[in-house]
C-alpha positions as CSV (number, residue, x, y, z in Angstrom):
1,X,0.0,0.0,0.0
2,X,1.2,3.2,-1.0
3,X,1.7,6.3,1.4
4,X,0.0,9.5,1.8
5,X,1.0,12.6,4.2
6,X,-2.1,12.8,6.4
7,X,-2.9,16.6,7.7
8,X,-0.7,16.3,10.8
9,X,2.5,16.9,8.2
10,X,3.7,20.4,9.8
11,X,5.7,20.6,5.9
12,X,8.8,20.8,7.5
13,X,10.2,18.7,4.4
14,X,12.1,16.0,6.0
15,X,10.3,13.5,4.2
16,X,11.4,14.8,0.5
17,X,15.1,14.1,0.3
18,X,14.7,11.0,1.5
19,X,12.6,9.3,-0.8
20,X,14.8,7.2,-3.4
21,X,12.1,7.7,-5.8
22,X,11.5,11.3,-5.4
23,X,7.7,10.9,-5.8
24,X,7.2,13.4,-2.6
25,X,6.7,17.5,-3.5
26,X,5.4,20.5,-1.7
27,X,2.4,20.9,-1.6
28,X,0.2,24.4,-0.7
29,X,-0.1,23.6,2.9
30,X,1.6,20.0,3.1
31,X,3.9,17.9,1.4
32,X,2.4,15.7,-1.0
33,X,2.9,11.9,-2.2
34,X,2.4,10.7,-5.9
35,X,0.7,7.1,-5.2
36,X,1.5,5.6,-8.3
37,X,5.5,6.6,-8.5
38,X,5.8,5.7,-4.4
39,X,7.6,1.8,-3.8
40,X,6.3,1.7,0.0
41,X,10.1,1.6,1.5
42,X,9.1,3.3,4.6
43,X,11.8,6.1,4.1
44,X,9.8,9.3,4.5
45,X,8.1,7.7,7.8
46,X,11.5,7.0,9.4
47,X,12.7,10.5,9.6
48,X,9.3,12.4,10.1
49,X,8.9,14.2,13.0
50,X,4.9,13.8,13.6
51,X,4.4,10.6,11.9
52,X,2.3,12.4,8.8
53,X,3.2,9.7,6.3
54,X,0.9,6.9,6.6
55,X,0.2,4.1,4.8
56,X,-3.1,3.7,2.9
């Protein structure tokens, strides 16, 4: 199941240069995650401060 940045992410933008696929942007108010380019790794969870990446 892919991820998703639920609306906790604070868009402090730890998440982004993390992902080896680079399928996570800024969004207006919150980073967001392209579902269909995101391989599940985990990597954005691991370093985000408020747990906003969640799988779907």
């Amino acid at each position: 199941m892919a991820y998703f940045i639920s609306d906790a992410c604070i868009s402090c933008g730890a998440c982004e240069p993390e992902c080896p696929v680079s399928c996570i942007t800024a969004g207006d108010s919150a980073y967001v995650i392209d579902a269909d380019a995101c391989i599940e790794c985990g990597a954005c969870a691991s370093v985000c401060p408020v747990d906003a990446p969640e799988q779907k």
